[in-house]
N, C-alpha and C positions, 0 to 999 in steps of 0.2 A: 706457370710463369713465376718464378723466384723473384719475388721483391727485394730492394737493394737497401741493406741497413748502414747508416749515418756512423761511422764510430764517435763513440762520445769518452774524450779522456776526462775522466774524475775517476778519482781513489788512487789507491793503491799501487805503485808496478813493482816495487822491489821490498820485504818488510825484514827486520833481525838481522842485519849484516851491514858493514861498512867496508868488506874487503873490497878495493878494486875491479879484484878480478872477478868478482860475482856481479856486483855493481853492472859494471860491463857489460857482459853479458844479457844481463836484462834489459839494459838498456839499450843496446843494441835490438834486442829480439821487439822492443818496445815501437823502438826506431822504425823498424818495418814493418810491423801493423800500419801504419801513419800513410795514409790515402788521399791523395796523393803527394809520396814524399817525394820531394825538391830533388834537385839533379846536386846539387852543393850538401846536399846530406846522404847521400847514398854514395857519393867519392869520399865524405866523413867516414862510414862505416867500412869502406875498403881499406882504406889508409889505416885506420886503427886495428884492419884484422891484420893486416900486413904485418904492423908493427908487432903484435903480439907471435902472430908465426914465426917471424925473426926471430925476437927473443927468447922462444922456447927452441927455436934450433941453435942458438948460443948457448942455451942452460945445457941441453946434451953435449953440445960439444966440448964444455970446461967440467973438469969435477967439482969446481966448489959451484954452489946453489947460486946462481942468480935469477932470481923470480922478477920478472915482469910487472906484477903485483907491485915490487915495491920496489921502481925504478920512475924516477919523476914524470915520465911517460904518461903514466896508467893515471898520478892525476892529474894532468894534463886531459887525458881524454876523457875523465869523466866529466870534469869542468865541460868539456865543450858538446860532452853529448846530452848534460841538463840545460843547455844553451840551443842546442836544436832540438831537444823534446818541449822545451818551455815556448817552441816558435809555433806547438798544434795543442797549445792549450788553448780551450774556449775560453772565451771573453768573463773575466774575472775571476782567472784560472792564471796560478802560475805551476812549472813542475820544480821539485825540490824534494827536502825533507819538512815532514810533517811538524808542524811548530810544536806538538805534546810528546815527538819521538822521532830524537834525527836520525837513527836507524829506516823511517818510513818514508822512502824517496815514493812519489807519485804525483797527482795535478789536485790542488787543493786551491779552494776558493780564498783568494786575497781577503785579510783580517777587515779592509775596508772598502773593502767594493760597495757594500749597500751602501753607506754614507758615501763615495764617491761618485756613486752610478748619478752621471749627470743627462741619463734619458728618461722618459716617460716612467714614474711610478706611481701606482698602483694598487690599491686594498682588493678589487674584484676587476675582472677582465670588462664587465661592462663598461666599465668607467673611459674605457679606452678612446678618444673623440673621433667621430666619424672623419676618413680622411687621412687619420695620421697615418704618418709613416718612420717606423725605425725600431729602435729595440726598446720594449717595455719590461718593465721590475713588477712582477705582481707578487707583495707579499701578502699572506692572508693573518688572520686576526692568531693563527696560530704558530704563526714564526717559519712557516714553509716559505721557501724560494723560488722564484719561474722567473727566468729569462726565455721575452720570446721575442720574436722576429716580427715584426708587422711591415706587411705589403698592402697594396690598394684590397685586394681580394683576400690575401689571407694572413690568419694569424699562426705562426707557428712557433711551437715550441722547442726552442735552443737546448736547453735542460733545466732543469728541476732537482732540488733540495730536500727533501721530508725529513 
C-alpha cells in the first residue's frame, strides 16, 4: 500500500533568470504540482497557455520578432501566477523572490512570522498544555523552527526549519 505524501512548498521553484518566459514556465509547471489546485487556477493556466500559443503563431506569421516574452502580457501573468502560487503557501510562507536574490522566486518564510505568530509558543513540545488546540511555534534553544498542528489526539508536524 503506497502511503500518500503532503507536498510541502518551501524553497526554491525558479533560481538565475528573470525572463518571463522561463518564469512561466516554472511556474506554471509549479502551478500543477499544487493538490488540490482550484478550478480558478487551472482556467489561469489555460488562459495564459492560450495566450502564449497565440503569440508564437503571430511571431511566425510576421518577419519582424515579436516575442511574447516581452509583450505586457507575460508580465501581467507572471504577476498573477505568484498570486496563485502565494494562495498554497504554508502558513508563514509567502511565494516571491528571495529577499538576498530576486533572481530566486520560490515560498520563503515571512521576515516576521516568529514575532507575529500570535499562537501557541514554545522552547519544547512538552510545554504544550493539555487540551490545547491549534497551531504551535516550537523554537528550540538552537534557532530551529516547527510549526505544528495540534488536535485533541494529535500533534502534527506542518513543517520545520534546521
Amino acid at each position: 500500500m503506497a502511503h500518500k505524501r503532503n507536498r510541502i512548498n518551501i524553497g526554491s521553484v525558479s533560481h538565475g533568470t528573470l525572463l518571463n518566459e522561463e518564469l512561466i514556465e516554472s511556474f506554471i509547471y509549479e502551478l500543477r504540482q499544487q493538490k488540490p489546485l482550484s478550478r480558478e487556477h487551472r482556467k489561469l493556466i489555460r488562459d495564459i497557455q492560450k495566450t502564449m500559443s497565440e503569440a508564437e503563431r503571430v511571431e511566425r506569421l510576421h518577419s519582424e520578432v515579436l516575442s511574447w516574452a516581452d509583450m505586457a502580457e507575460s508580465s501581467a501573468a507572471v504577476d498573477e501566477l505568484i498570486d496563485a502560487l502565494n494562495f498554497y503557501a504554508p502558513l508563514g510562507f509567502y511565494f516571491g523572490a528571495h529577499p538576498g536574490d530576486g533572481s530566486d522566486f520560490g515560498f520563503w518564510l515571512s521576515d516576521n512570522f516568529i514575532e507575529d505568530f500570535d499562537g501557541l509558543r514554545v522552547n519544547d513540545t512538552s510545554e504544550i498544555p493539555k487540551g490545547y488546540i491549534g497551531e504551535v511555534l516550537h523554537v528550540n534553544d538552537h534557532g530551529n523552527v516547527s510549526l505544528y498542528s495540534k488536535t485533541r489526539s494529535h500533534l502534527k508536524e506542518v513543517w520545520s526549519i534546521v
